[in-house]
Backbone as JSON Lines, residues from 0, in Angstrom:
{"i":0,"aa":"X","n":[-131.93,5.83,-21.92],"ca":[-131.28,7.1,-21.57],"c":[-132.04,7.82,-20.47]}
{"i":1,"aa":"X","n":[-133.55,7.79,-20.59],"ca":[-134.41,8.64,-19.54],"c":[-133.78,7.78,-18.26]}
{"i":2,"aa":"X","n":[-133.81,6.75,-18.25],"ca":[-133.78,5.64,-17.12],"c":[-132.3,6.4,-16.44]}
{"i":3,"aa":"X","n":[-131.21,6.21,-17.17],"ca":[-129.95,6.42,-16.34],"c":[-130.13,7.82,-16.06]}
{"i":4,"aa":"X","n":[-130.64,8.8,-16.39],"ca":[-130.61,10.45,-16.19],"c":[-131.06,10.22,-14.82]}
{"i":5,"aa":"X","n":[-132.58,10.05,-14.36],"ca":[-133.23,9.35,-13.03],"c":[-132.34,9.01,-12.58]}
{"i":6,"aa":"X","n":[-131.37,8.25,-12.37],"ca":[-131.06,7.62,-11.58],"c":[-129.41,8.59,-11.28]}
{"i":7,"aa":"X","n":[-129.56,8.94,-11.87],"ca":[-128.26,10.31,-11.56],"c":[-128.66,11.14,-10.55]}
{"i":8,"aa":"X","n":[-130.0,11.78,-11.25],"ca":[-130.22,12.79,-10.15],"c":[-131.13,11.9,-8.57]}
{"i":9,"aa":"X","n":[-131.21,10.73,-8.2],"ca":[-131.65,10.02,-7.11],"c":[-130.17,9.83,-6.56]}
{"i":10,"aa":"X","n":[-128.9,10.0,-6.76],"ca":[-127.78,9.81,-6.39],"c":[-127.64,11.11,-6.3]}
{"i":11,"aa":"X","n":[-127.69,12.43,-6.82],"ca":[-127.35,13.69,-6.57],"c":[-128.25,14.09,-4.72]}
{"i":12,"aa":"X","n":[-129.1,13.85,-4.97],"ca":[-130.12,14.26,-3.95],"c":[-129.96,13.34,-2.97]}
{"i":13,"aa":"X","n":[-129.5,12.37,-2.77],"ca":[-129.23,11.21,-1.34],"c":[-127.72,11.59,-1.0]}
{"i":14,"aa":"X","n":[-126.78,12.11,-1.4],"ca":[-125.38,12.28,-1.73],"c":[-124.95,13.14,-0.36]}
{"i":15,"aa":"X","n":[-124.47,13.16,0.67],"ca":[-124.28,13.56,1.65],"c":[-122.99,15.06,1.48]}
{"i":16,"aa":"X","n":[-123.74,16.19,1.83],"ca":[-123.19,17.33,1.5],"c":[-121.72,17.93,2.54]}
{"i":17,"aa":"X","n":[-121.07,18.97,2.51],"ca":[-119.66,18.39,3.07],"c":[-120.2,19.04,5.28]}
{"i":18,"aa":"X","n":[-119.98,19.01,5.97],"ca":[-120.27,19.61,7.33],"c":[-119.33,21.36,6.69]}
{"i":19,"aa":"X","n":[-119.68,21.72,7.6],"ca":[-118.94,22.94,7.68],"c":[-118.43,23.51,8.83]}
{"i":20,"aa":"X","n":[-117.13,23.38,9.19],"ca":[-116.44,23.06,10.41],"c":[-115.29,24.55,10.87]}
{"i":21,"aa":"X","n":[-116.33,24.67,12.17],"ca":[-115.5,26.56,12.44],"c":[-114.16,25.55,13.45]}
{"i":22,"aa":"X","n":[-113.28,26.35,13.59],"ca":[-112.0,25.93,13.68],"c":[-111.21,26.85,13.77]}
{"i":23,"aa":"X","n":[-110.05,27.15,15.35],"ca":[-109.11,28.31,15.3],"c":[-107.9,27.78,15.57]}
{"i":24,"aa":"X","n":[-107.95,26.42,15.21],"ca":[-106.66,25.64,15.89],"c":[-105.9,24.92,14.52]}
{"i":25,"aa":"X","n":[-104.43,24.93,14.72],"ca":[-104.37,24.08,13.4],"c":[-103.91,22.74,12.96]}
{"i":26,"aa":"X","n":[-104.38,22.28,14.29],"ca":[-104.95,20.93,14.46],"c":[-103.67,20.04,15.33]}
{"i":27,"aa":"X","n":[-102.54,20.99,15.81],"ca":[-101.82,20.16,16.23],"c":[-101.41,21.05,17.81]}
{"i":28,"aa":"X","n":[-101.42,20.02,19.24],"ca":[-101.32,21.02,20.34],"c":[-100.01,20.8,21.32]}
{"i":29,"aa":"X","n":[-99.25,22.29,21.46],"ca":[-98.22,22.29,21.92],"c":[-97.95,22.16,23.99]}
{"i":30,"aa":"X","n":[-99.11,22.23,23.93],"ca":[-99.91,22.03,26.05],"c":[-101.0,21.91,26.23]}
{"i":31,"aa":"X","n":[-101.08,21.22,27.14],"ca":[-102.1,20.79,28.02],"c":[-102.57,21.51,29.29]}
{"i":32,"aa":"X","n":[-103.61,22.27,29.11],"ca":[-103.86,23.35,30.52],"c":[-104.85,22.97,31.69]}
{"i":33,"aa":"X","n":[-104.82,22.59,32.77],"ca":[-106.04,22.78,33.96],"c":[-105.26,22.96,34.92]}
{"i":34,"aa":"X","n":[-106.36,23.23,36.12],"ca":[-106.52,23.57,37.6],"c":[-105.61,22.49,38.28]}
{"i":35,"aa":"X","n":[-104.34,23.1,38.95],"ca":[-103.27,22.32,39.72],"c":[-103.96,21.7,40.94]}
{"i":36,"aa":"X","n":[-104.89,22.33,41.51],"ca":[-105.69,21.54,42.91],"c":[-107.12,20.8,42.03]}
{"i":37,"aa":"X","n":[-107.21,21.14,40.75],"ca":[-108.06,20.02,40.06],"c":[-109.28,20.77,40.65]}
{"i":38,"aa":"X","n":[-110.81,20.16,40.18],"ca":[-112.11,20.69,40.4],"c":[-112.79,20.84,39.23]}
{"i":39,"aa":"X","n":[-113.83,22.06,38.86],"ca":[-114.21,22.38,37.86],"c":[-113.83,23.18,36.64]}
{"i":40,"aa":"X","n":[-113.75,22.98,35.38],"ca":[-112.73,23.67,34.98],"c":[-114.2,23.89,33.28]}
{"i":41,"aa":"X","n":[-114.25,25.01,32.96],"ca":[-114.58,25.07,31.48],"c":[-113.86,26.35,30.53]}
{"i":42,"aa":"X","n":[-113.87,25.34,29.27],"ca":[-113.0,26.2,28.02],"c":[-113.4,26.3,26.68]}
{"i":43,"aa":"X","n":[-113.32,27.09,26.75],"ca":[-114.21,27.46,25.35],"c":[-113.8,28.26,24.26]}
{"i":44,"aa":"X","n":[-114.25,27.99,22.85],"ca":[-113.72,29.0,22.01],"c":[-114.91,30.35,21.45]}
{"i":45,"aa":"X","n":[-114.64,30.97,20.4],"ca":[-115.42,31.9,19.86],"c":[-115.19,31.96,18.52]}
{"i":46,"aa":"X","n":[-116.35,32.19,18.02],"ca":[-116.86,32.4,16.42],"c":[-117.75,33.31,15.94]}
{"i":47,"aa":"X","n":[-117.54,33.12,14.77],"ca":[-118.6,33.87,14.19],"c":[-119.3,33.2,12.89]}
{"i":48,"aa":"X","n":[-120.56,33.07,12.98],"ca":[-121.56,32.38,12.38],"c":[-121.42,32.76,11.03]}
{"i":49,"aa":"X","n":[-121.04,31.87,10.03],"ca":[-120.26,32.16,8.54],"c":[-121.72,31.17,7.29]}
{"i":50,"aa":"X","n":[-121.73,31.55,6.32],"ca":[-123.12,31.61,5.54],"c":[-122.3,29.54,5.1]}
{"i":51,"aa":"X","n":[-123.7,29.18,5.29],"ca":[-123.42,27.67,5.06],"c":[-123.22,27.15,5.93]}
{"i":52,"aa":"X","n":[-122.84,28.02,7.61],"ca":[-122.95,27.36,8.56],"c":[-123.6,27.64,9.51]}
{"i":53,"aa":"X","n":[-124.96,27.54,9.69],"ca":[-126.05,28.67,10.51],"c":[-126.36,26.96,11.54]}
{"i":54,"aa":"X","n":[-126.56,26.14,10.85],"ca":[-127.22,24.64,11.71],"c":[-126.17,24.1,12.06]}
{"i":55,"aa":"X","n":[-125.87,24.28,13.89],"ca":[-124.71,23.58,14.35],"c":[-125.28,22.31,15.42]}
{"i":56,"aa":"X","n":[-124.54,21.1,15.12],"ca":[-125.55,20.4,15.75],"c":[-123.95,19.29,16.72]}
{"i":57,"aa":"X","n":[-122.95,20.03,16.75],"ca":[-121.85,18.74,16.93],"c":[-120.58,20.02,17.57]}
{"i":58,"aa":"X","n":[-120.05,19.86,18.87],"ca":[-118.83,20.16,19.48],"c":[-117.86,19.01,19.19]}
{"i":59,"aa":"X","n":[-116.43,19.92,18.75],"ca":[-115.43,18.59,18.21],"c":[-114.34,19.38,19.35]}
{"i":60,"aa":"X","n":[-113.7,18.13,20.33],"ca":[-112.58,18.28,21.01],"c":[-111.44,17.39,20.98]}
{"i":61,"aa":"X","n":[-110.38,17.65,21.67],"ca":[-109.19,17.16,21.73],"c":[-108.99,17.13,23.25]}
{"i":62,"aa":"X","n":[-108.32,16.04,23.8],"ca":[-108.67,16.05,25.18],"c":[-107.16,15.76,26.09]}
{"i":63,"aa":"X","n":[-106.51,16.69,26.76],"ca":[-105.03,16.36,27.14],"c":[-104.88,15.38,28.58]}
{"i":64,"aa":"X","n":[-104.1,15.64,29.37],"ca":[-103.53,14.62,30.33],"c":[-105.17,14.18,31.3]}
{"i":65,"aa":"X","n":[-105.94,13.48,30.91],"ca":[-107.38,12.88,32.07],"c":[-107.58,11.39,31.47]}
{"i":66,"aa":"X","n":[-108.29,10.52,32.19],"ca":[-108.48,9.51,31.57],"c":[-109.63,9.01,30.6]}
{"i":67,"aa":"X","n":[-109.74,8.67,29.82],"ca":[-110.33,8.2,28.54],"c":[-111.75,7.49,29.56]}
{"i":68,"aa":"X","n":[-112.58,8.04,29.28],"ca":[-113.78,7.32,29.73],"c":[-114.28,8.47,31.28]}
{"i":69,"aa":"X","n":[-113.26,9.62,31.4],"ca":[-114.14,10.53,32.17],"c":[-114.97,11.5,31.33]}
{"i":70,"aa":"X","n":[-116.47,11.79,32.48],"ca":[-117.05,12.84,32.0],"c":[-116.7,13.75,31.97]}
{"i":71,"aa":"X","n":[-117.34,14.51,30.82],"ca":[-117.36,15.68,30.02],"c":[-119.15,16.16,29.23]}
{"i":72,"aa":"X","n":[-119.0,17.87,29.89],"ca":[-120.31,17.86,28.92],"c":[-119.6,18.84,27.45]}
{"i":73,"aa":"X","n":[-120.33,18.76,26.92],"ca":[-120.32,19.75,25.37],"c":[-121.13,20.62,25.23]}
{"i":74,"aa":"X","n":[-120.59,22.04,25.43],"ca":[-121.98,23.07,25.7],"c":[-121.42,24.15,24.19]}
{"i":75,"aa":"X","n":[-122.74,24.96,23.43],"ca":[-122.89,25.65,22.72],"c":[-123.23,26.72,23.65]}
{"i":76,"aa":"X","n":[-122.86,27.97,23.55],"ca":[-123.78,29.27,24.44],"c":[-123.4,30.58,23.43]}
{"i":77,"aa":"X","n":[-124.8,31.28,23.75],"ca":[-124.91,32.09,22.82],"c":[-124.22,33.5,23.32]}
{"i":78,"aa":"X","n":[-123.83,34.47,22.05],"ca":[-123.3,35.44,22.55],"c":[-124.32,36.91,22.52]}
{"i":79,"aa":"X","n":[-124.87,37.22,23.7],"ca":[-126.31,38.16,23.44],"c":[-125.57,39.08,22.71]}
{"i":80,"aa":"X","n":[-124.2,40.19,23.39],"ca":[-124.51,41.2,22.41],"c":[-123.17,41.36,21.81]}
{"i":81,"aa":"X","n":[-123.09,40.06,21.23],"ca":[-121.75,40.11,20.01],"c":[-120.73,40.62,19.95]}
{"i":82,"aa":"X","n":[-119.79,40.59,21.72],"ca":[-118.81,41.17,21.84],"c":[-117.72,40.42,22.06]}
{"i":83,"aa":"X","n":[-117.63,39.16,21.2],"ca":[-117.14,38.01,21.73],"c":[-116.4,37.72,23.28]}
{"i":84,"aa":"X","n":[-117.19,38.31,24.13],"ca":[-116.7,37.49,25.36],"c":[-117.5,36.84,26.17]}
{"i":85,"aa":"X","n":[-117.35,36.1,26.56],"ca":[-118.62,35.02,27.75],"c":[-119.23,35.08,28.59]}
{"i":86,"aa":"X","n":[-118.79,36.73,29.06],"ca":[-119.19,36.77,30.74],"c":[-120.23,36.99,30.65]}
{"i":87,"aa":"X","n":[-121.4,37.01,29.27],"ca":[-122.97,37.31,29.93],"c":[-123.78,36.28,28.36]}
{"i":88,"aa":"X","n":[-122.66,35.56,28.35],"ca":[-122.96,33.85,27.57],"c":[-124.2,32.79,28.18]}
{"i":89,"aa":"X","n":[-125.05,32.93,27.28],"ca":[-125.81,31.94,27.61],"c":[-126.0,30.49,27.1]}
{"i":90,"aa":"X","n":[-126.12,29.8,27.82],"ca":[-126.26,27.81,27.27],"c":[-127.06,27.58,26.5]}
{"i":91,"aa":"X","n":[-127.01,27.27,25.44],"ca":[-128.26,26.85,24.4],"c":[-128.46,25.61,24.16]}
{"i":92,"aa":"X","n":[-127.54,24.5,24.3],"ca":[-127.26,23.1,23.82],"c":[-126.39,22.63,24.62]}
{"i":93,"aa":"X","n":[-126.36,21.37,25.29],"ca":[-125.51,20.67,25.48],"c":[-125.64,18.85,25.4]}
{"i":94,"aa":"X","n":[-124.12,18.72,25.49],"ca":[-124.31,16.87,25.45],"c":[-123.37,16.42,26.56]}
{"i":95,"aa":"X","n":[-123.92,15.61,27.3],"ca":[-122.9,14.43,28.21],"c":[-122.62,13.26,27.19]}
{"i":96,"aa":"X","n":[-121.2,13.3,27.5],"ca":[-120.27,12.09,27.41],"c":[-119.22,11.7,27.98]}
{"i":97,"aa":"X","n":[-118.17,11.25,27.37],"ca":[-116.96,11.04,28.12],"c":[-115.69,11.38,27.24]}
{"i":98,"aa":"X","n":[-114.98,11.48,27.98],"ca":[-113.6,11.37,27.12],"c":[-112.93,10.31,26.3]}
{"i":99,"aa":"X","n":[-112.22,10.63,25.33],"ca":[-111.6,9.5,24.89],"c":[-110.68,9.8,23.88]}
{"i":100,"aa":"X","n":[-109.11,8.82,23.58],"ca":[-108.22,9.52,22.25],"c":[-107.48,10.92,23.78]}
{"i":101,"aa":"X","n":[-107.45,10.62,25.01],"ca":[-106.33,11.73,25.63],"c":[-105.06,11.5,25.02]}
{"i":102,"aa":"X","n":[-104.59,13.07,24.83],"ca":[-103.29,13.12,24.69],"c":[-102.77,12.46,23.51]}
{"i":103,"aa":"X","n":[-103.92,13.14,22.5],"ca":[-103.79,12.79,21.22],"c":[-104.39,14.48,20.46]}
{"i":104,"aa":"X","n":[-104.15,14.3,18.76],"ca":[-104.65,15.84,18.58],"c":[-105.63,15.01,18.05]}
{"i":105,"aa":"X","n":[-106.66,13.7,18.18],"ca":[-107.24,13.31,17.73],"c":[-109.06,14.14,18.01]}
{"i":106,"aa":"X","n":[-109.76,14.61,17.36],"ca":[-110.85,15.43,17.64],"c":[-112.03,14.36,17.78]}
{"i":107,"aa":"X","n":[-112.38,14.51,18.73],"ca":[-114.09,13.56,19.43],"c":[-115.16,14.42,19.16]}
{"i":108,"aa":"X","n":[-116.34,13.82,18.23],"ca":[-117.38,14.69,18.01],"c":[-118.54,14.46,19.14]}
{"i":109,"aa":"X","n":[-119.35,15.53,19.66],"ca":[-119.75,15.65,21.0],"c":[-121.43,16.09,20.54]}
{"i":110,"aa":"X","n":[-122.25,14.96,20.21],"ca":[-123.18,15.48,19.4],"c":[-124.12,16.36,20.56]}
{"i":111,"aa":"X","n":[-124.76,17.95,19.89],"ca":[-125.68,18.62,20.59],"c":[-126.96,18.72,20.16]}
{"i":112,"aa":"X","n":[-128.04,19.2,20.85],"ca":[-129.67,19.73,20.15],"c":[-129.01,20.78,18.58]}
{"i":113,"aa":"X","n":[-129.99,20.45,17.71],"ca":[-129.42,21.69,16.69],"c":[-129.42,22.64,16.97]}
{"i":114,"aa":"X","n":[-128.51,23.85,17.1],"ca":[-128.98,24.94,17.11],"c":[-129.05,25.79,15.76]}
{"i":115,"aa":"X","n":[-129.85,26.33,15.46],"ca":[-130.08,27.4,14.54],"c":[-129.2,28.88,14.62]}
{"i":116,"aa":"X","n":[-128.24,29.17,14.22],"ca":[-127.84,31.04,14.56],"c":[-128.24,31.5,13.26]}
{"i":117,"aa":"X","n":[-128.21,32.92,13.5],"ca":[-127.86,33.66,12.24],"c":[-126.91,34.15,11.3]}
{"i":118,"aa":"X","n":[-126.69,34.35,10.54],"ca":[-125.38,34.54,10.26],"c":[-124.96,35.97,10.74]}
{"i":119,"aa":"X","n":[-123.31,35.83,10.49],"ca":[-122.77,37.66,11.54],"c":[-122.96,37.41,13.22]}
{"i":120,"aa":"X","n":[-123.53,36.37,13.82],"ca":[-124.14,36.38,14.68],"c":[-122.47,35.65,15.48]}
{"i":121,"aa":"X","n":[-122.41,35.93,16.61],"ca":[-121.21,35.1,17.06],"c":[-121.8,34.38,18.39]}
{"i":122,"aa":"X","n":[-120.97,32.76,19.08],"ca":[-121.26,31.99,19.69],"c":[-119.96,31.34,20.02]}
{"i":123,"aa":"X","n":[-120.19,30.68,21.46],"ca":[-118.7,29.75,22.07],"c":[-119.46,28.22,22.11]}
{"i":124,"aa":"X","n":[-118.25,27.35,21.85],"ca":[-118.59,26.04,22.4],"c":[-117.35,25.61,23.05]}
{"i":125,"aa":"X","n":[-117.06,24.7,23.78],"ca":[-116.77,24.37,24.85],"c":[-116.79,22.9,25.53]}
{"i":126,"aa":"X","n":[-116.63,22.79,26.39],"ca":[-116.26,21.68,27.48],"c":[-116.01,22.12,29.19]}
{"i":127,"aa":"X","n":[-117.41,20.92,29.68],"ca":[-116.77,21.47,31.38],"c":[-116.86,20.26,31.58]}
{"i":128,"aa":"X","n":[-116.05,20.36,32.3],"ca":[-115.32,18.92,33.39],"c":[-114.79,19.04,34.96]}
{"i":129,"aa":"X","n":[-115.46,17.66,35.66],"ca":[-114.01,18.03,36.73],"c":[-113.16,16.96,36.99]}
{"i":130,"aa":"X","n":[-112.69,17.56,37.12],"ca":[-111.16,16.53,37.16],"c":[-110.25,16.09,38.7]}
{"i":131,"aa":"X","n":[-109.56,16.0,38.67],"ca":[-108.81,15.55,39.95],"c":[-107.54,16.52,39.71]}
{"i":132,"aa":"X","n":[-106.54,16.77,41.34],"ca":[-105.63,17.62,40.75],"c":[-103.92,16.77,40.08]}
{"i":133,"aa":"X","n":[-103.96,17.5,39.73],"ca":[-102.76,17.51,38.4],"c":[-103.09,17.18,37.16]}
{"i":134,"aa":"X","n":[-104.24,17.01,37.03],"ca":[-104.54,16.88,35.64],"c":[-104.95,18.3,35.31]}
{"i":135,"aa":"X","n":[-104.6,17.71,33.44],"ca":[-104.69,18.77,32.52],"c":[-105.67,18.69,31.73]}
{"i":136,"aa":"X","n":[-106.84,18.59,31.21],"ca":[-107.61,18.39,30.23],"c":[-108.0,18.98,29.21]}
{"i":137,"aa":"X","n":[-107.52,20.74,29.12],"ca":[-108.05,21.32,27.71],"c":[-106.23,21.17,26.82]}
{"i":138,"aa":"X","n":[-106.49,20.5,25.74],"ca":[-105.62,20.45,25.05],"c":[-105.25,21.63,24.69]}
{"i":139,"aa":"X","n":[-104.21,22.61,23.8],"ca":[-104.28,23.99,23.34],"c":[-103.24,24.27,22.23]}
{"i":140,"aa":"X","n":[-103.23,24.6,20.84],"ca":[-102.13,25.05,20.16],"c":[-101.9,26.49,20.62]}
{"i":141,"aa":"X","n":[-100.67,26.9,20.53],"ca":[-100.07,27.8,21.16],"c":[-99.45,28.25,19.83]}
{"i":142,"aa":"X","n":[-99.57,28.06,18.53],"ca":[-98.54,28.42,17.35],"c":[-98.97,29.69,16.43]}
{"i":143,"aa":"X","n":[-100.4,29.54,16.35],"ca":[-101.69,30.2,15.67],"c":[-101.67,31.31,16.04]}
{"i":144,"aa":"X","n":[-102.16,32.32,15.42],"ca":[-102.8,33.84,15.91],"c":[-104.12,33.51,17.11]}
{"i":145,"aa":"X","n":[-103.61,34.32,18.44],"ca":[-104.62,33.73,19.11],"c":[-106.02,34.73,19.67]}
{"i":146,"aa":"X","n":[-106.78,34.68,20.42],"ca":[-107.94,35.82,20.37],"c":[-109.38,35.22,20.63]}
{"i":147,"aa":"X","n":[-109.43,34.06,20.6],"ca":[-110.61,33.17,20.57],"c":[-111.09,32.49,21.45]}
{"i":148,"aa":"X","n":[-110.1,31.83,22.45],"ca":[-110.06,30.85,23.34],"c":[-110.47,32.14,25.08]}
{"i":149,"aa":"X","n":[-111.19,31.36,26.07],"ca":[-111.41,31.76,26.97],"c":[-111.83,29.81,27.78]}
{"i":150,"aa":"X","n":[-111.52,30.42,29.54],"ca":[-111.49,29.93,30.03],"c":[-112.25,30.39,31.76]}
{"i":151,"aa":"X","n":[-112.7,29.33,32.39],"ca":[-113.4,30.02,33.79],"c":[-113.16,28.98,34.69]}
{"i":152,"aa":"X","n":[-113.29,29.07,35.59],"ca":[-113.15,27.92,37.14],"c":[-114.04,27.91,38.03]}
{"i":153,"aa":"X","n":[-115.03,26.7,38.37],"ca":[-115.61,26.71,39.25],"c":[-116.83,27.09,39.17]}
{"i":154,"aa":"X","n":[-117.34,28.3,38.15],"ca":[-118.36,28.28,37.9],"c":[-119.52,27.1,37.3]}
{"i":155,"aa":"X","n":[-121.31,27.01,37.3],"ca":[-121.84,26.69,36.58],"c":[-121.87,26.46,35.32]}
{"i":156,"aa":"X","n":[-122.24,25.46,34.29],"ca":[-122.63,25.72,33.07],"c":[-122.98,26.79,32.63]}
{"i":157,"aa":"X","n":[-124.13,27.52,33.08],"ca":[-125.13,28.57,32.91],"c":[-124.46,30.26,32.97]}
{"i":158,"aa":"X","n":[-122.95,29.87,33.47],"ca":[-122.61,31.26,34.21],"c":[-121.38,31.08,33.8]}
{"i":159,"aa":"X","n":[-120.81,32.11,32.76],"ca":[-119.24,32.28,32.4],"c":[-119.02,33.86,33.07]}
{"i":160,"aa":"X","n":[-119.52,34.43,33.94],"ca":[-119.27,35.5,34.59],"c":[-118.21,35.65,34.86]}
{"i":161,"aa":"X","n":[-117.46,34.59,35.02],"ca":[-115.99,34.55,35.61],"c":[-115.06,34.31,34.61]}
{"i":162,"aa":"X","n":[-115.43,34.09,33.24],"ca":[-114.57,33.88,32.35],"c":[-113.29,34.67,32.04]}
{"i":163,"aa":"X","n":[-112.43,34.32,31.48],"ca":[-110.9,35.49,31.11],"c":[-109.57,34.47,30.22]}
{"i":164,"aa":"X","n":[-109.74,35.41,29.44],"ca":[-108.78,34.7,27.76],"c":[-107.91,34.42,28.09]}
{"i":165,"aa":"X","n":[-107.65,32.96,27.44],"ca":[-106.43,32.29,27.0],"c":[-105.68,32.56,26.35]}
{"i":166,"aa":"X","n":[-104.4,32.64,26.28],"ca":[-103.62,33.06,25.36],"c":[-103.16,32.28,24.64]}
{"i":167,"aa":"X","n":[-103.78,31.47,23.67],"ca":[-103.54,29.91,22.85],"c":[-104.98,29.62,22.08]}
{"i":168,"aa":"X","n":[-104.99,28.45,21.97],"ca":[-106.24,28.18,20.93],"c":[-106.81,26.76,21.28]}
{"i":169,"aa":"X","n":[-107.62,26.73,22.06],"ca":[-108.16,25.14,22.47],"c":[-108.52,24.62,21.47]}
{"i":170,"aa":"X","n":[-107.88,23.33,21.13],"ca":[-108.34,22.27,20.35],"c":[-109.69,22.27,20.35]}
{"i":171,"aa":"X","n":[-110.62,22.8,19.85],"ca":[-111.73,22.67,20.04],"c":[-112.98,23.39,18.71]}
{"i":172,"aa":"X","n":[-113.71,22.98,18.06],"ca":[-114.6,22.75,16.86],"c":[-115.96,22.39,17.32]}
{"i":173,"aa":"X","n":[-116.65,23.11,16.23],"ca":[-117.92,23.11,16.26],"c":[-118.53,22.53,14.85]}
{"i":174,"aa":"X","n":[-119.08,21.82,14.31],"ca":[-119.54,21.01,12.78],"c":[-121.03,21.75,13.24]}
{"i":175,"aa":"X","n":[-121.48,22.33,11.21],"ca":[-122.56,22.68,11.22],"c":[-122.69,21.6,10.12]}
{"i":176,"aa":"X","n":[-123.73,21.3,10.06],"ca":[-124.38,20.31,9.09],"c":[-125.2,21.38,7.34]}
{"i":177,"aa":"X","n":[-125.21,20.64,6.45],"ca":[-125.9,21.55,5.7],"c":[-127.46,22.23,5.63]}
{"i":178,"aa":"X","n":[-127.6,23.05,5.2],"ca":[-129.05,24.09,5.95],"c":[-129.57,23.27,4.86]}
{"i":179,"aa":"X","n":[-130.65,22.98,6.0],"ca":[-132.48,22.83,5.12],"c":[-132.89,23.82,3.47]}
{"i":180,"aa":"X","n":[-132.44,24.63,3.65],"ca":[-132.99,25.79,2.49],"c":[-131.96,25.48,1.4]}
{"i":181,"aa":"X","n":[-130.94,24.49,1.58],"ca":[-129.88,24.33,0.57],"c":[-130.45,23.02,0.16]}
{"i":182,"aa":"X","n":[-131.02,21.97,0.94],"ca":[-131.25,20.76,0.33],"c":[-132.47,20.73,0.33]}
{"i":183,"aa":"X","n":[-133.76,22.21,0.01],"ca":[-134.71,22.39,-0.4],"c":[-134.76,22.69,-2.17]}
{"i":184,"aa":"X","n":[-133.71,23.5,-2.1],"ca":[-133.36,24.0,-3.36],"c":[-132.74,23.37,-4.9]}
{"i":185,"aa":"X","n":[-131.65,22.46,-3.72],"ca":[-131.28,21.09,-4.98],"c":[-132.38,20.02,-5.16]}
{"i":186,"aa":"X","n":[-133.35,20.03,-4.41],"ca":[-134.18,18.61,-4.69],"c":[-135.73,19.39,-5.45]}
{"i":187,"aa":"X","n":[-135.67,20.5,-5.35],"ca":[-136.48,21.52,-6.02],"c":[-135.63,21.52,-7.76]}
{"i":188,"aa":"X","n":[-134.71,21.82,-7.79],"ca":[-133.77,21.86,-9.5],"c":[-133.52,20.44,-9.39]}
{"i":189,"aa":"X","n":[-133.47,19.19,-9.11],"ca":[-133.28,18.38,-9.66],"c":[-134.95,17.95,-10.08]}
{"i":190,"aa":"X","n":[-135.6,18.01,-8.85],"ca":[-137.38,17.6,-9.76],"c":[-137.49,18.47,-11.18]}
{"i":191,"aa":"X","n":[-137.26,19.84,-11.33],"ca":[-137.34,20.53,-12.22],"c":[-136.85,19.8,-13.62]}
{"i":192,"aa":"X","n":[-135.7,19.31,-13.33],"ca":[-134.68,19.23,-14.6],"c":[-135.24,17.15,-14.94]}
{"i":193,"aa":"X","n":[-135.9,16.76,-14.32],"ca":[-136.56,15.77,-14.36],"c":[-137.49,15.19,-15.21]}
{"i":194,"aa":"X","n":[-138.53,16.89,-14.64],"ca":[-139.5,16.78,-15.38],"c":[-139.71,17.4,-16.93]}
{"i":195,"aa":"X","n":[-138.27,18.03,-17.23],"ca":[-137.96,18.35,-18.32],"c":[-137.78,17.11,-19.07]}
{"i":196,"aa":"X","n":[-136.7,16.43,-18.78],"ca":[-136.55,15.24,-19.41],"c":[-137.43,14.32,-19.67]}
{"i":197,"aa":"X","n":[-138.43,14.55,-18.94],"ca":[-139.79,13.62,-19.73],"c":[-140.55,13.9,-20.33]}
{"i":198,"aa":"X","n":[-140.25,15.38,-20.5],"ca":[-141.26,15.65,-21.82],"c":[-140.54,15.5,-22.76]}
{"i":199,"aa":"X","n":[-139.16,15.57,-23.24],"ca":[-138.13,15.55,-23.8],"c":[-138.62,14.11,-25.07]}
């Protein structure tokens, strides 16, 4: 009996906990938006940092009319004074990759550096690309309550100065992974309840 208890809680504590995934889209997109002469284009959404999801380490997109295998970076930027808008957004994380799954509502995870926020604290993630003209590359539901989504042209990574809202909801997600202080705490009560059982 001691034997199978052990081996319960060595399966509780290896057991992979759920992501926690901010999201303003509802998962299905009615257009495809970019720059008609094509160039640089970034789009981004806004959040607010919710308890269980402080460690974000992953941008999730949906990618409309470009071809599967162009670059794309994945940027996190922080919001200094929590007014959810971008124009004085700074870059905290990003990842190069490529596209792939266009013109699908299929979501590509875009792994970044972890970042740490606080909670209450709000932040955008995003996608910049350039493209060629007539393409479209930020996917967008248009069905949803909208308020979140922003967009800029031409600018830097570093600089959403030029940013100004979308009226839609870019396919677009951020995955926080579960906090350190949560899988301090279960492997802390499972040693506990362990070492009960062996004195038992």
């Amino acid at each position: 009996m001691r034997r199978f208890v052990t081996l319960a809680i060595g399966a509780v504590l290896v057991a992979p906990a759920s992501a926690f995934v901010y999201s303003a889209d509802d998962g299905v997109a009615e257009a495809n938006y970019g720059n008609a002469n094509g160039g640089s284009m970034m789009w981004l959404n806004h959040f607010t940092v919710q308890p269980g999801g402080t460690v974000i380490n992953q941008v999730l997109g949906a990618f409309g009319n470009v071809p599967n295998g162009a670059a794309v970076t994945a940027h996190l930027w922080s919001d200094p004074n929590g007014d959810g808008n971008p124009i004085d957004a700074v870059s905290l994380a990003s990842g190069s990759s490529v596209t792939a799954n266009a013109l699908t509502n299929t979501f590509n995870a875009f792994t970044i550096p972890t970042i740490v926020r606080p909670v209450g604290t709000s932040f955008f993630v995003g996608f910049r690309m350039s493209f060629a003209a007539g393409m479209t590359p930020a996917r967008v539901d248009m069905t949803v309550p909208h308020g979140q989504s922003w967009m800029v042209v031409g600018n830097s990574p570093n600089n959403l100065s030029g940013a100004v809202a979308y009226d839609g909801n870019w396919l677009i997600r951020a995955n926080a992974v579960p906090e350190p202080t949560s899988v301090i705490a279960l492997a802390a009560g499972a040693a506990a309840l362990l070492r009960r059982r062996r004195k038992a």
